[in-house]
N, C-alpha and C positions, 0 to 999 in steps of 0.2 A: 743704181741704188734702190732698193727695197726699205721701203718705210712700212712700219707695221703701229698701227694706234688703232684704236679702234673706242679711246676713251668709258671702256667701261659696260659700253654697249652693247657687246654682244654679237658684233657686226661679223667680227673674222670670226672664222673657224679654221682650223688644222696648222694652226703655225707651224708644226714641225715640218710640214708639207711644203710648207712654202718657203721656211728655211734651209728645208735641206734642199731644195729643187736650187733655190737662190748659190747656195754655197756652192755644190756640184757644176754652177757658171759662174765662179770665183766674183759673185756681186754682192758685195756690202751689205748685208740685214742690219737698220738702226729699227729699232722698236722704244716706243714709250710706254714702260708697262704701265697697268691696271690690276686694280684685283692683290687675292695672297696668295699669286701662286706664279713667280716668277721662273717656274721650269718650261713653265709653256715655249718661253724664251731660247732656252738650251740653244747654244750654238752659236748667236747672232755676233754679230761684227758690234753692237753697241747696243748698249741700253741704257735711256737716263728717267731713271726713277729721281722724284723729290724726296727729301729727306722722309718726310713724314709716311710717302710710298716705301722706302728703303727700312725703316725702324720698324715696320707694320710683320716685313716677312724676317729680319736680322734680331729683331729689339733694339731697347734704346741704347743708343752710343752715349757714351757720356763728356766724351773727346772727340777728337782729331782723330789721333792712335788708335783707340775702336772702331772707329768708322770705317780707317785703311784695313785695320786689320779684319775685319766684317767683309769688308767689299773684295780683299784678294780672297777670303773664301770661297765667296761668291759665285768671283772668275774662275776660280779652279771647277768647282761644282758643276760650271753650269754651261763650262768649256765655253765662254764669253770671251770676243777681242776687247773689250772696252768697257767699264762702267763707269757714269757719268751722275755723280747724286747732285742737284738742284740743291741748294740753300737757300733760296730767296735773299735776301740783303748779305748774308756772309759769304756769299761767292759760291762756287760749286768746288767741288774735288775728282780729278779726273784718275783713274785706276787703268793700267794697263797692263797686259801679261810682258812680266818681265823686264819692265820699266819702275821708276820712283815714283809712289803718288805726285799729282799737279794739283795741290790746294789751291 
């Protein structure tokens, strides 16, 4: 597995580099994005932005229902396995290609 954070920091450079290198040996990319520019990401096996990360590049949800429907854009977009948005006390909601949201 390949973990990609870099909290904001500025540490990594070339994510696609490392996701495509990663995916090309069929190994899992989870990334915790940072920043308003969730393309960086393109590709990875998972991403869990918190909500407040997720509304910053989607806008605000006002539901459930926009949130899913926000987040399979997303996946489509962004050719992602997985997105995983944080709620803090309301639980998270887990997004899969081709699966039923898991609130």
């Amino acid at each position: 597995v390949l973990v990609l954070a870099d909290y904001g920091k500025g540490a990594l450079q070339n994510h696609q580099v490392l996701i495509q290198a990663a995916r090309a040996r069929n190994i899992p990319v989870l990334a915790d994005p940072k920043g308003e520019d969730f393309a960086i990401y393109r590709g990875a096996s998972l991403i869990t932005p918190n909500l407040s990360e997720f509304e910053t590049i989607v806008g605000r949800c006002a539901d459930e229902a926009e949130l899913v429907a926000k987040g399979q854009a997303r996946l489509r977009d962004l050719d992602l396995g997985a997105l995983l948005v944080t709620r803090g006390e309301p639980g998270m909601t887990l997004l899969r290609r081709g699966q039923p949201a898991l609130p």
